[in-house]
C-alpha positions as CSV (number, residue, x, y, z in Angstrom):
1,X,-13.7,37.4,55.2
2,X,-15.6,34.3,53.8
3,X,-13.4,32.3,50.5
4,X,-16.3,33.5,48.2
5,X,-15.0,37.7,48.7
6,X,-11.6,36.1,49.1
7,X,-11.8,34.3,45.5
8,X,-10.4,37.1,42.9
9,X,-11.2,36.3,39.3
10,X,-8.9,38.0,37.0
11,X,-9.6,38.7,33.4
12,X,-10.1,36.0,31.4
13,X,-7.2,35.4,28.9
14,X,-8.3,34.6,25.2
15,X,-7.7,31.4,23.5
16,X,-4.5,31.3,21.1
17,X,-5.9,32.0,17.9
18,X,-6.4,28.2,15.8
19,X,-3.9,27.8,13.3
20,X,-5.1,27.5,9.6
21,X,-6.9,24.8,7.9
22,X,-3.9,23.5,6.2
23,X,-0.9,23.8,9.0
24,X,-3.8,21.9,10.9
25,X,-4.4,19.0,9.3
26,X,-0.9,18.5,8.5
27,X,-0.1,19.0,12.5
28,X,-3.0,16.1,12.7
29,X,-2.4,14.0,10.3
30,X,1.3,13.1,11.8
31,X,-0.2,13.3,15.1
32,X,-3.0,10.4,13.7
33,X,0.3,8.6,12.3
34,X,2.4,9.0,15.0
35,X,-0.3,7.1,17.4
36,X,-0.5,4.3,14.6
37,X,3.0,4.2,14.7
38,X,3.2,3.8,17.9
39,X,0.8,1.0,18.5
40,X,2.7,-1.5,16.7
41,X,5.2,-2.9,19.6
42,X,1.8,-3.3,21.7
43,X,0.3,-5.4,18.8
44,X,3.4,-6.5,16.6
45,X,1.7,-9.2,14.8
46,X,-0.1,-6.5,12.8
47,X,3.2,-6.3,11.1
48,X,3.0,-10.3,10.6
49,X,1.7,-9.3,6.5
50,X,4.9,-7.2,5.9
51,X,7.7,-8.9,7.5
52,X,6.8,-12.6,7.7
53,X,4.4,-12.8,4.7
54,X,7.1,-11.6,2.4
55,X,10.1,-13.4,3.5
56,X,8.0,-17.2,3.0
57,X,7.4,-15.5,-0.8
58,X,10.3,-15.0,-1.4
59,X,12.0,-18.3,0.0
60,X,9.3,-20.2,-1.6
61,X,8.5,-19.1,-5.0
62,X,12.4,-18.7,-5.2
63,X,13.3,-22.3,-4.7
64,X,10.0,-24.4,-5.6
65,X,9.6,-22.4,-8.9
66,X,13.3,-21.5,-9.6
67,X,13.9,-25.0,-9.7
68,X,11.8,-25.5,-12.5
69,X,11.5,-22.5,-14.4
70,X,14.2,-21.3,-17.1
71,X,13.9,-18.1,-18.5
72,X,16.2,-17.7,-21.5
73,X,18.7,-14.7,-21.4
74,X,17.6,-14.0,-17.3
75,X,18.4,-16.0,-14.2
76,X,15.3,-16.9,-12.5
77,X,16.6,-14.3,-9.0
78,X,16.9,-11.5,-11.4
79,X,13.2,-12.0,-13.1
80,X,11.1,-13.0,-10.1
81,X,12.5,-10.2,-7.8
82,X,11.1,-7.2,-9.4
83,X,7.5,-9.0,-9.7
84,X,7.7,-9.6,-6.0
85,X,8.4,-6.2,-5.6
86,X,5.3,-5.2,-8.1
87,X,3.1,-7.8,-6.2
88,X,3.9,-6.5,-3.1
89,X,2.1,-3.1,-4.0
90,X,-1.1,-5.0,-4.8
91,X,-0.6,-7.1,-1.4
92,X,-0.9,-4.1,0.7
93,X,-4.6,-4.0,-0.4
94,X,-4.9,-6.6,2.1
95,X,-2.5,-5.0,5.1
96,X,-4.6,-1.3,4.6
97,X,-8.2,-2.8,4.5
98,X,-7.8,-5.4,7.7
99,X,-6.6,-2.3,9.6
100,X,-9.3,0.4,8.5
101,X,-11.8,-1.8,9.3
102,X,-10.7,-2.9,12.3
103,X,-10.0,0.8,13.8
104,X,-13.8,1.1,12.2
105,X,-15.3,-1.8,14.0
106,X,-13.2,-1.2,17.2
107,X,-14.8,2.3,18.2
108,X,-11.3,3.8,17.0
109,X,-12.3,6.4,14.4
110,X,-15.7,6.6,16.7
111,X,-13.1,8.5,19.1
112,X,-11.3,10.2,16.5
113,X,-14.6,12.0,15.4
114,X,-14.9,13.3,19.0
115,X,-12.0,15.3,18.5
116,X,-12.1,18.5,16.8
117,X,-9.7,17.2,14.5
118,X,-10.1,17.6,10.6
119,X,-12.1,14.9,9.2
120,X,-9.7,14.3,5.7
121,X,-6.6,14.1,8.6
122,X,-8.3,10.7,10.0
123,X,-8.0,8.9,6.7
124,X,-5.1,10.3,5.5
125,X,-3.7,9.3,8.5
126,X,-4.8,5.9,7.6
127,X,-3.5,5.7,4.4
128,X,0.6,7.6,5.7
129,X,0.4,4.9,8.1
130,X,-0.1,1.9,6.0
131,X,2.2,3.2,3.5
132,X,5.2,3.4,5.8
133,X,4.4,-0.1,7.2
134,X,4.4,-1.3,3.3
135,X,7.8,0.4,2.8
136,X,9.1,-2.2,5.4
137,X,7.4,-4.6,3.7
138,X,9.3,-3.8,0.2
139,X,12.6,-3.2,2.2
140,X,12.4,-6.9,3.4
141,X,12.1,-8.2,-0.1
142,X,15.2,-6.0,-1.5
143,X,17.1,-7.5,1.5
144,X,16.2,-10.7,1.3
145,X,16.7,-10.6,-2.6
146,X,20.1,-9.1,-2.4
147,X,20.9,-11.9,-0.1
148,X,19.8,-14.8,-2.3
149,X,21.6,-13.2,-5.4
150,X,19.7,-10.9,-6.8
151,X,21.2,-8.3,-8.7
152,X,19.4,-5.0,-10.0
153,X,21.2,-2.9,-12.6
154,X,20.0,0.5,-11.1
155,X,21.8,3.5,-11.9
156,X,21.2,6.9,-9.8
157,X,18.7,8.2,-11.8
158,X,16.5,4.7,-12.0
159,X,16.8,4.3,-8.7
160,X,15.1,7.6,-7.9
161,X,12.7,6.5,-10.7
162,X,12.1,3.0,-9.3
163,X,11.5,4.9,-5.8
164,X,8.9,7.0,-7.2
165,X,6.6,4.3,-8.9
166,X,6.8,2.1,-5.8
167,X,5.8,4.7,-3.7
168,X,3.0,6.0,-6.5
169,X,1.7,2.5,-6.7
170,X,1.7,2.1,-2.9
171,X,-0.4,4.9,-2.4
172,X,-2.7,4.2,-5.0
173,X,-3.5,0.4,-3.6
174,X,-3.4,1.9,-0.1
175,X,-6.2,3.9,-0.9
176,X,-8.2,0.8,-2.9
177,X,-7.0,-1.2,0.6
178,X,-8.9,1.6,3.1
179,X,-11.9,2.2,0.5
180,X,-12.1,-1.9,0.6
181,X,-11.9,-1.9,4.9
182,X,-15.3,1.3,5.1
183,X,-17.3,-1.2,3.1
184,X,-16.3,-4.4,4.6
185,X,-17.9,-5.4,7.3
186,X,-14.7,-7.8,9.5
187,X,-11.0,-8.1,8.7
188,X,-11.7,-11.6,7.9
189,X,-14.2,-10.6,4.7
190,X,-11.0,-8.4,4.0
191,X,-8.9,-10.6,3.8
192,X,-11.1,-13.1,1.9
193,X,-12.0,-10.7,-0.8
194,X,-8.6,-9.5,-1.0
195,X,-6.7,-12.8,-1.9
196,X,-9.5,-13.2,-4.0
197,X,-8.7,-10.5,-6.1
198,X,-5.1,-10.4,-5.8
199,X,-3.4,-13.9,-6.2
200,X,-4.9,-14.2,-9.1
201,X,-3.9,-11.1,-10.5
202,X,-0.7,-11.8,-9.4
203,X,-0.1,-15.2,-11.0
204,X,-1.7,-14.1,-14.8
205,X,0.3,-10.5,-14.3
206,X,3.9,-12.5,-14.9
207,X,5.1,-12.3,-11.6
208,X,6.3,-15.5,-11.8
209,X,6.4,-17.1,-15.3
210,X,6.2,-15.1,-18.8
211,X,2.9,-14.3,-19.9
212,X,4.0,-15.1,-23.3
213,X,4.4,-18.7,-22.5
214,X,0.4,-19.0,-21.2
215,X,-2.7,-20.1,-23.1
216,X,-4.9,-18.3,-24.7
217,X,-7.2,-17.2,-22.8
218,X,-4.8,-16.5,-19.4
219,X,-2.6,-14.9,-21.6
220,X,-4.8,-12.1,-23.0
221,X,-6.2,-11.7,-19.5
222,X,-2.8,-11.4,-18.2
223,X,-1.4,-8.7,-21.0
224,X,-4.2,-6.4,-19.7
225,X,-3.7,-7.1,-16.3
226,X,-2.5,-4.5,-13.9
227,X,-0.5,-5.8,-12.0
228,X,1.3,-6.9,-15.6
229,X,2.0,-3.0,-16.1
230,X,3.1,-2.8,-12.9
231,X,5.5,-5.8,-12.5
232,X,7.1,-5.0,-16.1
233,X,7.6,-1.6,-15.6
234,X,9.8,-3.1,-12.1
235,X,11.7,-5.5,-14.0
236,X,12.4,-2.9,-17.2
237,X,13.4,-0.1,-14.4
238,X,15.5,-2.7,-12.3
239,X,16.8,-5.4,-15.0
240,X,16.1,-3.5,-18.6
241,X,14.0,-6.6,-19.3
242,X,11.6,-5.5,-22.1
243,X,8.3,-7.4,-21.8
244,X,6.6,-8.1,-25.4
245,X,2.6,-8.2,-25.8
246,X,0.3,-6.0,-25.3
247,X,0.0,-1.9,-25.5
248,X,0.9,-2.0,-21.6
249,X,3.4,-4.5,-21.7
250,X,5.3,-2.8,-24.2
251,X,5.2,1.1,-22.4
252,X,4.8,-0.3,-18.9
253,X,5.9,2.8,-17.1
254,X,3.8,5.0,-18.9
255,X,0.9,1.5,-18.0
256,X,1.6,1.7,-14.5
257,X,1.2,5.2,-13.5
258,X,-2.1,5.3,-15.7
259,X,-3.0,2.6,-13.6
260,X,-2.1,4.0,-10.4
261,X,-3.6,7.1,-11.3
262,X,-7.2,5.5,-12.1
263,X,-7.4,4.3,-8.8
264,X,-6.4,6.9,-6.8
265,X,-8.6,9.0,-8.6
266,X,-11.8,6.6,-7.8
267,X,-11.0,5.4,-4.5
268,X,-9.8,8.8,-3.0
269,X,-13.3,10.3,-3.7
270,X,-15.2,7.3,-2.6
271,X,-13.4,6.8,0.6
272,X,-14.0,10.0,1.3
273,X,-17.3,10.3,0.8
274,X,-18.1,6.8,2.3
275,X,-16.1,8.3,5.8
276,X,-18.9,11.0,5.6
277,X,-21.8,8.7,5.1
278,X,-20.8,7.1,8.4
279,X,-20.1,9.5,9.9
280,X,-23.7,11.0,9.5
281,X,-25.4,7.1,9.8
């Protein structure tokens, strides 16, 4: 009896039926975060932006400029640790788009498209991921805060408020940060264009020193700056400090998530649709 007439082929069991769009790309999408999750002890300078970077801020702006800054009615811990805190949303700009377009240039979504995985799942994934490595980031900065004398005035019901704008604004400049990484072309331009666009910000938005207390013409830039909305809306959630000025300064929560919601709804689109247009190039 030869192995061929020995061989028996049964019948041929059917494949488990897929689950559904939805269950799928959720199932994915933590799979996607889980392996970005996953590579940071291999690489942990990646995390060098969330854990160092905010720690030298803090320290320095603290002590340089709390030396010399008076703020009438405030102690300098308690009005430059809610703008760190709304700076630090607009810094993750920088973290997202080095690491988007370094999995792009690196072959990593390359793989990823080989998969029969859904497409939205790869840059959702993208964004889940950066925002939980931002959340360190912001967790560093309340610690380190706390430590040097900071003292919020948070109740139970701002703090879940407080909670939900930071993570609102995270996800809306996480998404600006992985838009910014498709159409870059090396982390370095990345991070060029990024510092470019936020330190600046930054400095006119109040982080540091009153924007009443500028000239002209950084003032009015600064009273309908973004980040201005975004860092009073902090300080009023955290301290009940009531910012003066503009439209934005004056309802800065209302500001903010206007803000936030302008981006997401531009960059979420255009992410999307730039993912596609690689995909097919």
């Amino acid at each position: 009896m030869s192995a061929v007439a020995a061989l028996r082929i049964g019948p041929i069991e059917p494949l488990p039926p897929r689950p559904a769009r939805p269950i799928r790309f959720v199932r994915e999408t933590l799979v996607l975060v889980g392996r970005s999750l996953r590579a940071i002890p291999r690489v942990p300078e990646r995390l060098s932006d969330v854990t160092i970077q905010p720690i030298v801020f803090t320290l320095l702006f603290l002590y340089v400029f709390g030396s010399a800054i008076h703020i009438p009615g405030v102690r300098y811990q308690d009005y430059l640790l809610p703008g760190l805190l709304g700076q630090s949303l607009a810094f993750g700009v920088i973290g997202a788009g080095t690491a988007t377009v370094t999995d792009f240039t690196e072959g990593v979504i390359d793989r990823f498209r080989s998969l029969p995985v859904t497409r939205l799942a790869v840059i959702s994934a993208q964004v889940a991921g950066q925002v939980i490595e931002q959340v360190l980031g912001i967790s560093i900065i309340v610690a380190i805060g706390i430590g040097l004398g900071w003292r919020p005035h948070l109740a139970v019901a701002s703090g879940f408020e407080l909670a939900g704008l930071m993570l609102f604004g995270l996800v809306a400049f996480t998404w600006f940060g992985v838009l910014l990484g498709m159409l870059m072309r090396s982390s370095d331009a990345v991070q060029g264009l990024g510092f470019a666009i936020v330190v600046p910000l930054s400095f006119l938005g109040g982080t540091f020193v009153p924007i009443q207390g500028m000239q002209v013409v950084p003032r009015v830039i600064g009273e309908w700056d973004p980040l201005s909305a975004i860092v009073a809306a902090v300080r009023q959630v955290t301290q009940g400090i009531h910012s003066q000025g503009s439209w934005q300064l004056t309802h800065p929560i209302a500001a903010m998530v206007g803000w936030c919601a302008l981006l997401t709804a531009i960059c979420v689109p255009l992410a999307l649709h730039r993912f596609r247009a690689n995909e097919g190039g």
